[in-house]
C-alpha positions as CSV (number, residue, x, y, z in Angstrom):
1,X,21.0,6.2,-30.4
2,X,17.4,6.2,-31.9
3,X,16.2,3.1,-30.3
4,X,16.9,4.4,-26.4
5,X,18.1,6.2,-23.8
6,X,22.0,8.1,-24.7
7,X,23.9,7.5,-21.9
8,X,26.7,10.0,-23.3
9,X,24.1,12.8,-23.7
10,X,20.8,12.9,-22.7
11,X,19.3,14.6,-19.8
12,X,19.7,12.1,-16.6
13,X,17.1,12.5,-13.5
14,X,16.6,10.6,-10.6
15,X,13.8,8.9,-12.2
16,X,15.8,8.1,-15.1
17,X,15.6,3.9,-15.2
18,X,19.2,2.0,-15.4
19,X,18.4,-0.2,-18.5
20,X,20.8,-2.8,-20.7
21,X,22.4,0.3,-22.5
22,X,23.8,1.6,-19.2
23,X,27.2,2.9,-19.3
24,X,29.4,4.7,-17.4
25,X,29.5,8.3,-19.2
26,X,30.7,11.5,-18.2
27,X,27.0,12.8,-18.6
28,X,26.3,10.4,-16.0
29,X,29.5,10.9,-13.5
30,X,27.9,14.9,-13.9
31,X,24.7,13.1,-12.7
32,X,26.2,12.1,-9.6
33,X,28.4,14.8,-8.9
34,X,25.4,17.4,-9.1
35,X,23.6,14.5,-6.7
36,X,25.9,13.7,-4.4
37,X,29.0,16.5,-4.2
38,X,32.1,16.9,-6.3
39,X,33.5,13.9,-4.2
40,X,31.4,11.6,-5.7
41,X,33.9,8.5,-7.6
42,X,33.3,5.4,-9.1
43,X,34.6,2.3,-7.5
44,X,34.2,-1.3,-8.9
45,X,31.9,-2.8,-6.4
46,X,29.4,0.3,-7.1
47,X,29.7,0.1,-11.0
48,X,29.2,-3.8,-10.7
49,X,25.8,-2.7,-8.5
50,X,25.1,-0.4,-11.7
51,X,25.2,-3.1,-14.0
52,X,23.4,-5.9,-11.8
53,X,20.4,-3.2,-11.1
54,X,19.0,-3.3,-14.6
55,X,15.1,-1.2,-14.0
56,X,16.1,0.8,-11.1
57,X,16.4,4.1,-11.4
58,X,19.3,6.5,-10.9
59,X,17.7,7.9,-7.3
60,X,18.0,4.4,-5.7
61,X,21.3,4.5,-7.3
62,X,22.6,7.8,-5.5
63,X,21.1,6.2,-2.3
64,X,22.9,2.7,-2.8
65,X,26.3,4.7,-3.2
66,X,25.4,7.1,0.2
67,X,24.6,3.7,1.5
68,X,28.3,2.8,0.9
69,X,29.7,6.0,1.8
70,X,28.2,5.8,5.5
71,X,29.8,2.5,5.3
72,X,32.8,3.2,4.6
């Protein structure tokens, strides 16, 4: 992908922004996993909150989905 950020391969940090080209990669799922523990899954509501957070970056992201694991 020349003209952006590889979601499938390159390096993802916390400051790492969530743009149009988001998807949800196993590079990223390693992402979380190394963020938040090997229990870290997907749901629906969560991957709709990826895709409706366009400019955030992947740390607010980790805290939304801690935010909805205390919920929970």
């Amino acid at each position: 992908m020349a003209d952006g950020f590889d979601w499938h391969c390159d390096p993802i940090t916390g400051g790492t922004v969530i743009d149009a080209n988001y998807r949800n990669t196993q590079n990223v799922r390693r992402f979380f996993k190394a963020e938040i523990g090997e229990h870290f899954k997907f749901d629906r509501p969560f991957m709709a909150w990826m895709k409706q957070h366009r400019g955030a970056r992947m740390a607010e992201a980790v805290s939304e989905w801690r935010k909805r694991e205390q919920a929970r």
